[in-house]
C-alpha positions as CSV (number, residue, x, y, z in Angstrom):
1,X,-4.8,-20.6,-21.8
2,X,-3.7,-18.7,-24.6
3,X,-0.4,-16.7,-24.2
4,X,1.7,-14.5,-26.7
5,X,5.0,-15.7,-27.4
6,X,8.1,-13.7,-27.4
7,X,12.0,-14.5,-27.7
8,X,13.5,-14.5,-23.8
9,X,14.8,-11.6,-23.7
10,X,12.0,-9.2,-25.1
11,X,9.9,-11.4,-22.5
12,X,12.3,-10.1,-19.8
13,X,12.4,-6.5,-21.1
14,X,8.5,-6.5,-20.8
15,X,8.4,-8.1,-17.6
16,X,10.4,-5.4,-16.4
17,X,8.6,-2.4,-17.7
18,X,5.2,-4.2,-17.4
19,X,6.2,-4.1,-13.2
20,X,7.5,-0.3,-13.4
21,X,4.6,1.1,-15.3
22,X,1.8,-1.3,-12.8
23,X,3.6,0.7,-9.5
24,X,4.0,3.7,-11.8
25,X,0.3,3.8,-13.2
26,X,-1.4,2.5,-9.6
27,X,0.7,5.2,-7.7
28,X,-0.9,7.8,-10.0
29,X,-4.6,6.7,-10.0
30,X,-4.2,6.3,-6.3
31,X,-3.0,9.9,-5.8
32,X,-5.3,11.1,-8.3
33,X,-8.0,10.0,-5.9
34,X,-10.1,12.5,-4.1
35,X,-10.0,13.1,-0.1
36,X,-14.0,12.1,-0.1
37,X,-13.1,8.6,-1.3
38,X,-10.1,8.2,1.1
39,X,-11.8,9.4,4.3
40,X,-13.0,5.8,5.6
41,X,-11.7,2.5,5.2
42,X,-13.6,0.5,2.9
43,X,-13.9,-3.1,3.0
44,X,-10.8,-3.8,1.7
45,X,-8.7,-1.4,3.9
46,X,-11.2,-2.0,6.8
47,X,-9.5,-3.6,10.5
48,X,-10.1,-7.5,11.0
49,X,-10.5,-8.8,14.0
50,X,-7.4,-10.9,13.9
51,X,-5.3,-7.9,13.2
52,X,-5.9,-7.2,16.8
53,X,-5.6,-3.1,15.9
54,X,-2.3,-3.5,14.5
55,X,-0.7,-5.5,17.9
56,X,-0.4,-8.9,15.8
57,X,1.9,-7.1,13.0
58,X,3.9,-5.7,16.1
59,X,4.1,-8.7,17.6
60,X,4.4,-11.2,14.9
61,X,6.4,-9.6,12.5
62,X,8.2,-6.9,14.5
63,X,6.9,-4.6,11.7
64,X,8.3,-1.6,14.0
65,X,11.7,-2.6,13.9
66,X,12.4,-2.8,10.1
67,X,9.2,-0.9,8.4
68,X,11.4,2.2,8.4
69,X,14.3,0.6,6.5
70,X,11.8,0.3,3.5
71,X,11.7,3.4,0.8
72,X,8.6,5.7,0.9
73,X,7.3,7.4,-2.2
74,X,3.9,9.5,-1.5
75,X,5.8,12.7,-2.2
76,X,6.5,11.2,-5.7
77,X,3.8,13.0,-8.0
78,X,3.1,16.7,-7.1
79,X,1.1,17.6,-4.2
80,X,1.9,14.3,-3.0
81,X,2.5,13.6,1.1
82,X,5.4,11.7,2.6
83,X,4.5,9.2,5.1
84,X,8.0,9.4,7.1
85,X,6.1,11.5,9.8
86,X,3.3,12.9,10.8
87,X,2.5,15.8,8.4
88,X,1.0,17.7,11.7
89,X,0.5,16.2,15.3
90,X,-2.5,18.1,15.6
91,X,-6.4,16.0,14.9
92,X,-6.2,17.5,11.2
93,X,-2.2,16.4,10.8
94,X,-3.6,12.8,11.9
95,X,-6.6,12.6,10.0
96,X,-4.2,13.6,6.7
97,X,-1.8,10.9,8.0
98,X,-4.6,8.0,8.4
99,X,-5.5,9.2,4.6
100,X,-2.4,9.1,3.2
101,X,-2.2,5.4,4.9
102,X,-5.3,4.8,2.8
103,X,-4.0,6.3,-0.7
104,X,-0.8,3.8,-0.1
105,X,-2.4,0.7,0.8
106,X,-4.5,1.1,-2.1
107,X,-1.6,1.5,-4.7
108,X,-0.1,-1.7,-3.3
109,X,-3.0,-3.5,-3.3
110,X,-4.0,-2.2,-6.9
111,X,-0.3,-3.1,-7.8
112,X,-0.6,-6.6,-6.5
113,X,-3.9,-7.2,-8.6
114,X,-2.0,-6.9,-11.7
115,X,0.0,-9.7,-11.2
116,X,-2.2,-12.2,-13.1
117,X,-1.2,-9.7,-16.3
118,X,2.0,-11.6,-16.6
119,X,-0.1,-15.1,-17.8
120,X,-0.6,-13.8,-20.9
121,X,3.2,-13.5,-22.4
122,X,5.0,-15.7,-19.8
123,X,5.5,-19.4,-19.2
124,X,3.7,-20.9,-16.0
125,X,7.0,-21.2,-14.4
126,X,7.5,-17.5,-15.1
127,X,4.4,-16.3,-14.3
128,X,4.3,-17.7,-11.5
129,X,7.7,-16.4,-10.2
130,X,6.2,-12.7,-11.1
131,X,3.1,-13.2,-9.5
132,X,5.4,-14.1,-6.3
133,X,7.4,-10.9,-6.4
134,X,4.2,-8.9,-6.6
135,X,2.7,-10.9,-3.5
136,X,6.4,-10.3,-2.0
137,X,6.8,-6.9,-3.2
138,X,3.9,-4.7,-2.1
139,X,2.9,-7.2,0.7
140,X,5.2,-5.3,3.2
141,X,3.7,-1.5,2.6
142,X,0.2,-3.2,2.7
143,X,1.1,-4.1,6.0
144,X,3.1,-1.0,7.1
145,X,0.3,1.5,6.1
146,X,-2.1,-1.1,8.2
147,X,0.0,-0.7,11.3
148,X,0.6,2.4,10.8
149,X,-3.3,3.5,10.5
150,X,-4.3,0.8,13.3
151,X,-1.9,3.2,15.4
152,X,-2.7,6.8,14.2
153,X,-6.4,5.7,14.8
154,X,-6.3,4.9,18.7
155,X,-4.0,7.9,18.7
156,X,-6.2,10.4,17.0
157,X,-9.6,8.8,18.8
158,X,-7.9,9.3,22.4
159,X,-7.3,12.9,21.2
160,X,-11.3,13.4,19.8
161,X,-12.2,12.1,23.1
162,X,-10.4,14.5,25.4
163,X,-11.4,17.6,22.8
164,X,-15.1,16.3,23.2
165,X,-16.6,18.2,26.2
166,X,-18.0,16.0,28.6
């Protein structure tokens, strides 16, 4: 494979913007994304089976306990929503949250996907390392915004149900 060779510490220096602008540049085009193409889960985003709605994250990894301590950043660009809490616990607030759950998976999952980027200016060793921290990086929200839209979704369905007149 051809790579382009640069002292250490330039190599470093680019590593390290190379990671802020990825977050920086996914976060945007994620926001930037309209309602329409955020209102169902595609295949990517979509429930598997094994997931078991969101139960194996809570059992498994105790996501509950520690997905909190994590920083959230959808009120970073303007007009932006905050995933802390529900906007609204209302069908519409839900529906926003579920949304919002969507736009942040994506951005992590975008972010992660630029990981093989680092190949071309760094050693295997290297590359390999950065390609780890983007796996270990934006694996977590991936798997906070699932659990959190496995959740909202049996919430917000339970809700449709008892609005539906029988």
């Amino acid at each position: 494979m051809l790579r382009y060779v640069m002292p250490v510490w330039a190599t470093i220096a680019v590593d390290v913007v190379a990671w802020g602008a990825f977050h920086a540049g996914t976060g945007y085009a994620a926001h930037r994304l309209s309602d329409r193409r955020l209102a169902r889960d595609g295949r990517l985003l979509r429930a598997r089976r094994f997931e078991d709605d969101g139960r194996l994250y809570r059992r498994t990894l105790r996501i509950h306990r520690w997905k909190d301590r994590l920083p959230e950043a959808g009120a970073l660009f303007d007009g932006g929503i905050s995933k802390r809490e529900l906007p609204a616990r209302d069908v519409e607030g839900l529906r926003l949250f579920v949304r919002e759950t969507r736009r942040a998976e994506l951005t992590h999952w975008w972010a992660m996907a630029c990981s093989p980027l680092f190949l071309v200016w760094n050693p295997p060793l290297a590359a390999a390392l950065l390609v780890a921290y983007g796996v270990l990086v934006n694996l977590p929200f991936i798997l906070i915004q699932r659990y959190n839209r496995f959740r909202t979704q049996a919430l917000l369905a339970r809700l449709e149900r008892r609005r539906t007149p029988r």
